[in-house]
VOBAZA-538875 format. One record per residue (C-alpha): residue number from 0; residue in three letters; chain; x, z, y. Coordinates in steps of 0.5 Angstrom, whole numbers, always signed. Each point is the difference from the previous one (the first is absolute). Example, Ala and Ser with C-alpha at 12.3 -4.5 7.8 and 13.67 -1.06 7.14 Angstrom:
<atoms>
ATOM num residu chaine     X     Z     Y
ATOM   0    ALA      A   +25   +16    -9
ATOM   1    SER      A    +2    -2    +7
</atoms>
This chain:
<atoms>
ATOM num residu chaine     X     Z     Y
ATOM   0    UNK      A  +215  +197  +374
ATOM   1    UNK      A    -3    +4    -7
ATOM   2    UNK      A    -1    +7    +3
ATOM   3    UNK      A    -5    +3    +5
ATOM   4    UNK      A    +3    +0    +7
ATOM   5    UNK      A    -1    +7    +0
ATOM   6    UNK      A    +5    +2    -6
ATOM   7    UNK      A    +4    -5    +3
ATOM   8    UNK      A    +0    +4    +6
ATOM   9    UNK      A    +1    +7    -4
ATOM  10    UNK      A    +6    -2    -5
ATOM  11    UNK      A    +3    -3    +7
ATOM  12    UNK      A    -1    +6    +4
ATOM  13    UNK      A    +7    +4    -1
ATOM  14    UNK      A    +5    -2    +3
ATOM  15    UNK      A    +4    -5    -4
ATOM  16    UNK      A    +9    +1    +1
ATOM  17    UNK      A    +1    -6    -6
ATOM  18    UNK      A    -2    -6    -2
ATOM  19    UNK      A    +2    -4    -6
ATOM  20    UNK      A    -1    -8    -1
ATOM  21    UNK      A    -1    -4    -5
ATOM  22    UNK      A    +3    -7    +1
ATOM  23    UNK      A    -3    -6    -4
ATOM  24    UNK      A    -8    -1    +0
ATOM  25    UNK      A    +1    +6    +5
ATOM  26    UNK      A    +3    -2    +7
ATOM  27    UNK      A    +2    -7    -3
ATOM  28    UNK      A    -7    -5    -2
ATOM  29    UNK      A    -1    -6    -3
ATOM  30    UNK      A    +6    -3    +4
ATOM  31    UNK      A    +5    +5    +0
ATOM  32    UNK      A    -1    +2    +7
ATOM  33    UNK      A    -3    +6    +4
ATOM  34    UNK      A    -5    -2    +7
ATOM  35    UNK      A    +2    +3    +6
ATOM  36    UNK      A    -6    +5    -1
ATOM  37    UNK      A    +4    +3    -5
ATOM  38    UNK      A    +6    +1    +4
ATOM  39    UNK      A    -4    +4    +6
ATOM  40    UNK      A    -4    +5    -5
ATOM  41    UNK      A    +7    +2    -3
ATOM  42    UNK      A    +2    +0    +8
ATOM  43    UNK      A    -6    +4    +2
ATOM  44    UNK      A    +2    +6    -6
ATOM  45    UNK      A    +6    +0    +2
ATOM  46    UNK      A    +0    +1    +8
ATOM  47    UNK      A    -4    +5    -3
ATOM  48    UNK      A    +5    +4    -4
ATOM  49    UNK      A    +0    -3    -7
ATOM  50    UNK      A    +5    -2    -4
ATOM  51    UNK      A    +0    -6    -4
ATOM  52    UNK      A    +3    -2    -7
ATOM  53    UNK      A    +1    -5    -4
ATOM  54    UNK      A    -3    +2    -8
ATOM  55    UNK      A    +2    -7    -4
ATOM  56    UNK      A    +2    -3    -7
ATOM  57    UNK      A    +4    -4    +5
ATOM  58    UNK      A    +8    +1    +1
ATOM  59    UNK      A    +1    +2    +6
ATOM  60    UNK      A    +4    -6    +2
ATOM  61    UNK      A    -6    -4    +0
ATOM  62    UNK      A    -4    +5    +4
ATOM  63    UNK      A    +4    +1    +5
ATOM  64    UNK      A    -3    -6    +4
ATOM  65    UNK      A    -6    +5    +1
ATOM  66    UNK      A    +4    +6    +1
ATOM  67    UNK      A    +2    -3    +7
ATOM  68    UNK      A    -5    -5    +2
ATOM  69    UNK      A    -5    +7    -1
ATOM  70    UNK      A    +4    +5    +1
ATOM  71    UNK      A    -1    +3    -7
ATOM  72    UNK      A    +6    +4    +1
ATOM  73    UNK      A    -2    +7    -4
ATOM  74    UNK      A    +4    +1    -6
ATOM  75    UNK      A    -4    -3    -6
ATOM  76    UNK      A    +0    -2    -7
ATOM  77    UNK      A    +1    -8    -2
ATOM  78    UNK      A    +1    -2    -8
ATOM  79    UNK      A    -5    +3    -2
ATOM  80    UNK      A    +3    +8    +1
ATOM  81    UNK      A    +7    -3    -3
ATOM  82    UNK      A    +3    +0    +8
ATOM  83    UNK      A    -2    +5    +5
ATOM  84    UNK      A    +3    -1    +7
ATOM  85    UNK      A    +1    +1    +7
ATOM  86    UNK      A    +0    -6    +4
ATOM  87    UNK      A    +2    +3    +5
ATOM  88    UNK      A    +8    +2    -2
ATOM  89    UNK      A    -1    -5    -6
ATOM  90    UNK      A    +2    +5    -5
ATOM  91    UNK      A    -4    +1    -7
ATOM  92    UNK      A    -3    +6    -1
ATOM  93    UNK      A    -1    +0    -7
ATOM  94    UNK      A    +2    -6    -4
ATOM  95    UNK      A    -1    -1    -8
ATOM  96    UNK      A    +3    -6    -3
ATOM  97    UNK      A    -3    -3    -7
ATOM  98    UNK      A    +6    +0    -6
ATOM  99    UNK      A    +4    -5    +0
ATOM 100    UNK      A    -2    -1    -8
ATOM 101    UNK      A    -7    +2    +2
ATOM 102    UNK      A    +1    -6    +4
ATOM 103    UNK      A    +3    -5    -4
ATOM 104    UNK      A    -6    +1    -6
ATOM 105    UNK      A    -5    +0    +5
ATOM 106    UNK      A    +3    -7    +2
ATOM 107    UNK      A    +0    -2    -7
ATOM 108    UNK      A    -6    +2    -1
ATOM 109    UNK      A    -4    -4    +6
ATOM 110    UNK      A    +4    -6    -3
ATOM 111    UNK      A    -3    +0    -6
ATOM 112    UNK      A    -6    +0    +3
ATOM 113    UNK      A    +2    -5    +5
ATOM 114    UNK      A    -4    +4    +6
ATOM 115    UNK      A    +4    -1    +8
ATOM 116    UNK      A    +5    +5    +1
ATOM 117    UNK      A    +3    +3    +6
ATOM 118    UNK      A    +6    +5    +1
ATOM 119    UNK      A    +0    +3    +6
ATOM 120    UNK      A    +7    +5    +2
ATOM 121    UNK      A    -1    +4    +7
ATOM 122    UNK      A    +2    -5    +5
ATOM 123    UNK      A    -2    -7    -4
ATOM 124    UNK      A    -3    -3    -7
ATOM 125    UNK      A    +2    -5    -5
ATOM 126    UNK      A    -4    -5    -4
ATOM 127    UNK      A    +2    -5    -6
ATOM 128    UNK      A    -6    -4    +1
ATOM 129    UNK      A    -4    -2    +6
ATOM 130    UNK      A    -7    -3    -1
ATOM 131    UNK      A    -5    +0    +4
ATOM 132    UNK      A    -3    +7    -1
ATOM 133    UNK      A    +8    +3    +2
ATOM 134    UNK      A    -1    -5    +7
ATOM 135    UNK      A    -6    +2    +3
ATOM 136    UNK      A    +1    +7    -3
ATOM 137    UNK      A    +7    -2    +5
ATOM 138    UNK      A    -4    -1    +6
ATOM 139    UNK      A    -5    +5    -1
ATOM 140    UNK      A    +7    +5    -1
ATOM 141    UNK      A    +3    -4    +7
ATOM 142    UNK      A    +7    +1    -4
ATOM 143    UNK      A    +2    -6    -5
ATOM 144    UNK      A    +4    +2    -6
ATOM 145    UNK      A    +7    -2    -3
ATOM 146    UNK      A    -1    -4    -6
ATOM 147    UNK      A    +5    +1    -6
ATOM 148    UNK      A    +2    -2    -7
ATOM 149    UNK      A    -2    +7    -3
ATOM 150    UNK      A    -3    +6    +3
ATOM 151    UNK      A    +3    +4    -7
ATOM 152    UNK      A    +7    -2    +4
ATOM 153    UNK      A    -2    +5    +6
ATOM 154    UNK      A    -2    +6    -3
ATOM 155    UNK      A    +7    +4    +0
ATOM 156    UNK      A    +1    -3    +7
ATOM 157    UNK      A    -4    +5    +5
ATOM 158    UNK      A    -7    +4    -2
ATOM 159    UNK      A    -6    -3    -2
ATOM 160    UNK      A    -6    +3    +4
ATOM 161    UNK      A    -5    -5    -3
ATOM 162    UNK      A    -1    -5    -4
ATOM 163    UNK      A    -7    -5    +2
ATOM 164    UNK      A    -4    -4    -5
ATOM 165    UNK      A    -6    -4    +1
ATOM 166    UNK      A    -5    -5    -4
ATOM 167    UNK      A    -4    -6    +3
ATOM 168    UNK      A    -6    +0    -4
ATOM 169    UNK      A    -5    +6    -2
ATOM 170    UNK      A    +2    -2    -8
ATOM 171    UNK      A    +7    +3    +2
ATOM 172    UNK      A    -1    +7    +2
ATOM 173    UNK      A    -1    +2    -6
ATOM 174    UNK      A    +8    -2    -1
ATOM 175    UNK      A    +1    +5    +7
ATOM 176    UNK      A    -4    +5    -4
ATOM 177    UNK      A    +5    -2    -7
ATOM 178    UNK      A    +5    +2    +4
ATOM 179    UNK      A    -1    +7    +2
ATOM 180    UNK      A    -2    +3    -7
ATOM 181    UNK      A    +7    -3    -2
ATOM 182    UNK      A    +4    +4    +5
ATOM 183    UNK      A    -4    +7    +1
ATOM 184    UNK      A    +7    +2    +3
ATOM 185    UNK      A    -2    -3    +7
ATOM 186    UNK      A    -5    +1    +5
ATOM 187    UNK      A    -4    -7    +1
ATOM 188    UNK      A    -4    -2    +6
ATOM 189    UNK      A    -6    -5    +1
ATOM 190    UNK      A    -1    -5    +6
ATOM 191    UNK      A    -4    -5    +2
ATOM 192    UNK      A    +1    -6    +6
ATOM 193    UNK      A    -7    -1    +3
ATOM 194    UNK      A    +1    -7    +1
ATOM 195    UNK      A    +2    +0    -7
ATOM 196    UNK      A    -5    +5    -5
ATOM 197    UNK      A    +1    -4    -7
ATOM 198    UNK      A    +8    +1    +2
ATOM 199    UNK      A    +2    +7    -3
ATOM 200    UNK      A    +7    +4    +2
ATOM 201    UNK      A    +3    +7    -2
ATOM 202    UNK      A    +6    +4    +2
ATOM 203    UNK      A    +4    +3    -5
ATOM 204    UNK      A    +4    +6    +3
ATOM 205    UNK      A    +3    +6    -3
ATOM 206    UNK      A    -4    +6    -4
ATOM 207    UNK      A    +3    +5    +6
ATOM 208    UNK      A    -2    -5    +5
ATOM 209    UNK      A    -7    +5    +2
ATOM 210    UNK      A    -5    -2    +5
ATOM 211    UNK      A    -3    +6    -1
ATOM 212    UNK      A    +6    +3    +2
ATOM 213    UNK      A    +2    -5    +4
ATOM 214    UNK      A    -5    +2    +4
ATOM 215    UNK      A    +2    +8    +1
ATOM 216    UNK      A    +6    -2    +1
ATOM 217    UNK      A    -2    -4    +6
ATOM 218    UNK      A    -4    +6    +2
ATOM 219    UNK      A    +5    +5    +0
ATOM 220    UNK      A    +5    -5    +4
ATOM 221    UNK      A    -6    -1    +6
ATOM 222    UNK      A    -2    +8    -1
ATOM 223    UNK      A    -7    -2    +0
ATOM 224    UNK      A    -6    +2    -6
ATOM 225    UNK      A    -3    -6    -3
ATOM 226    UNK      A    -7    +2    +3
ATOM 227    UNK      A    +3    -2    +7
ATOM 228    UNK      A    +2    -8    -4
ATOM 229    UNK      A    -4    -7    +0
ATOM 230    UNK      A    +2    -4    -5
ATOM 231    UNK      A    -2    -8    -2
ATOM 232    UNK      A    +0    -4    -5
ATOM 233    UNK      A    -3    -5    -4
ATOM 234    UNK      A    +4    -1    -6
ATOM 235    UNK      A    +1    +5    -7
ATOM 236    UNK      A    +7    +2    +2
ATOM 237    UNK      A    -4    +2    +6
ATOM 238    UNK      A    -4    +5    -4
ATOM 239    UNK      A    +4    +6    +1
ATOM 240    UNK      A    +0    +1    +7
ATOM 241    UNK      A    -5    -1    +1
ATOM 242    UNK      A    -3    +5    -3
ATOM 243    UNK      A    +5    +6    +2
ATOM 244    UNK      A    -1    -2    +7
ATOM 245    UNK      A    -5    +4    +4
ATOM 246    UNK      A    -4    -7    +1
ATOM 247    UNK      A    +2    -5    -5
ATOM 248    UNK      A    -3    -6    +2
ATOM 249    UNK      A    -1    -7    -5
ATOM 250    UNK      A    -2    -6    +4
ATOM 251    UNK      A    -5    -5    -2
ATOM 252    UNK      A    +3    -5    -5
ATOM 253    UNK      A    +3    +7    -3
ATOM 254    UNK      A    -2    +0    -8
ATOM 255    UNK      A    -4    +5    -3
ATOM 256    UNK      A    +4    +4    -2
ATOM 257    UNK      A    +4    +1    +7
ATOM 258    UNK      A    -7    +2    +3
ATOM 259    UNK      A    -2    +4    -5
ATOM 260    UNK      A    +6    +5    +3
ATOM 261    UNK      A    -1    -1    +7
ATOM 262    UNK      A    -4    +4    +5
ATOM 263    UNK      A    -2    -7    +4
ATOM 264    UNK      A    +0    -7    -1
ATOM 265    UNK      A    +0    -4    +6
ATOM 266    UNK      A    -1    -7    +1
ATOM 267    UNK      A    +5    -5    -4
ATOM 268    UNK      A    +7    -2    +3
ATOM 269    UNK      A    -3    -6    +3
ATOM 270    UNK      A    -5    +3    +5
ATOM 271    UNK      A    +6    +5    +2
ATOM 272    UNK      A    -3    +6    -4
ATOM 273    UNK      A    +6    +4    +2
ATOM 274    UNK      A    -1    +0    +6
ATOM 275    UNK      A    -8    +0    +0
ATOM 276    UNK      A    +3    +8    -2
ATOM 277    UNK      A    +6    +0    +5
ATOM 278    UNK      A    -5    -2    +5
ATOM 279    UNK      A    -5    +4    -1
ATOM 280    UNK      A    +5    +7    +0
ATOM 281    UNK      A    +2    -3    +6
ATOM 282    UNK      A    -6    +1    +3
ATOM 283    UNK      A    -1    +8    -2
ATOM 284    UNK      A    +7    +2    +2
ATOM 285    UNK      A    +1    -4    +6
</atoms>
């Protein structure tokens, strides 16, 4: 772990009442799986009182698996702040949806670009195409989508929480990159699988889809203050928790930009840095 015990010991001395989770390249590896150890350090924090959370660019339909299986059950933020949501009523709390003509030029620019496209509504997504990318993508997500002959043909259908794009090669992200400076009227969110670093994905979400205010939301419906909040994360949409958290912690295989925001690095997702921390709180409140 890239910090001294002793500060690791000084930030994880409050008592912590919330704790927010990353999912991929952060409770999931390489092999989209989380180790029994993991599972015990967020057990440990809870008998000790803390709320857990999930805070993710997924839908919520494809955390839900990790919602029962470890009981991450507080209201948390999914679609990288377009849904926030109490699992435990199944109720959003705030939902903004991309326009529909917003959508439907989005969807025509990817097109032209011919990058791997997902459009995703609260309970399910669509694709047109499904390539190898949008496969293992599938199985990483634990939710397979429906394959349609347009996706332009949704858009008036249900709200659009998101749209996902992604490229394979290095040479290609600088479409993903095109593509955000074409639309500045939507907010995009960078991601990495860690089984896969050359592959590049991006949420597309609302412009009123804040994570900045996502996260006070979420702390005004808990009524707790951001200083008794851990939060985890690897990935660039990832970035704002964990700063505004009172301790943001950004795993090992994090990029640079994502450690530079957060108090602490720990050890990557596959030696379970999550819960080399939750252990370790553990130990000092148990």
């Amino acid at each position: 772990m890239h910090v001294s015990d002793v500060k690791l010991d000084q930030l994880l001395a409050r008592p912590l009442k919330l704790a927010f989770f990353d999912i991929d390249g952060t409770l999931l590896g390489l092999d989209g799986n989380y180790s029994n150890r993991l599972a015990e350090a967020i057990a440990g924090v809870q008998a000790l009182g803390v709320k857990t959370a999930v805070a993710s660019g997924r839908p919520k339909f494809a955390a839900n698996f990790l919602i029962d299986e470890l009981n991450l059950t507080a209201a948390g933020c999914f679609c990288t702040g377009a849904h926030l949501e109490d699992p435990a009523d199944g109720l959003p709390l705030v939902q903004y949806s991309l326009s529909p003509s917003l959508v439907e030029r989005l969807l025509s620019a990817a097109s032209t670009l011919g990058v791997y496209t997902e459009l995703c509504f609260r309970d399910d997504f669509f694709v047109e195409q499904w390539p190898h990318i949008g496969q293992l993508h599938s199985e990483h997500l634990r939710a397979v989508p429906t394959q349609v002959e347009s996706l332009s043909s949704l858009t008036h259908s249900a709200p659009v929480l998101k749209l996902l794009f992604a490229v394979t090669d290095k040479s290609q992200h600088e479409l993903l990159y095109q593509l955000e400076r074409d639309f500045p009227d939507a907010v995009f969110a960078y991601a990495k699988m860690a089984a896969k670093p050359d592959w590049l994905f991006v949420s597309v979400i609302s412009d009123k889809g804040c994570k900045r205010k996502g996260f006070q939301q979420l702390l005004d419906y808990h009524g707790v203050e951001a200083e008794q909040t851990i939060a985890f994360g690897d990935a660039q949409s990832d970035k704002i928790f964990l700063e505004l958290a009172g301790v943001g912690v950004a795993m090992g295989n994090a990029t640079g930009d994502v450690k530079a925001v957060a108090n602490l690095e720990t050890l990557p997702v596959w030696e379970d840095g999550v819960a080399v921390v939750l252990e370790r709180y553990a130990s000092i409140h148990g």
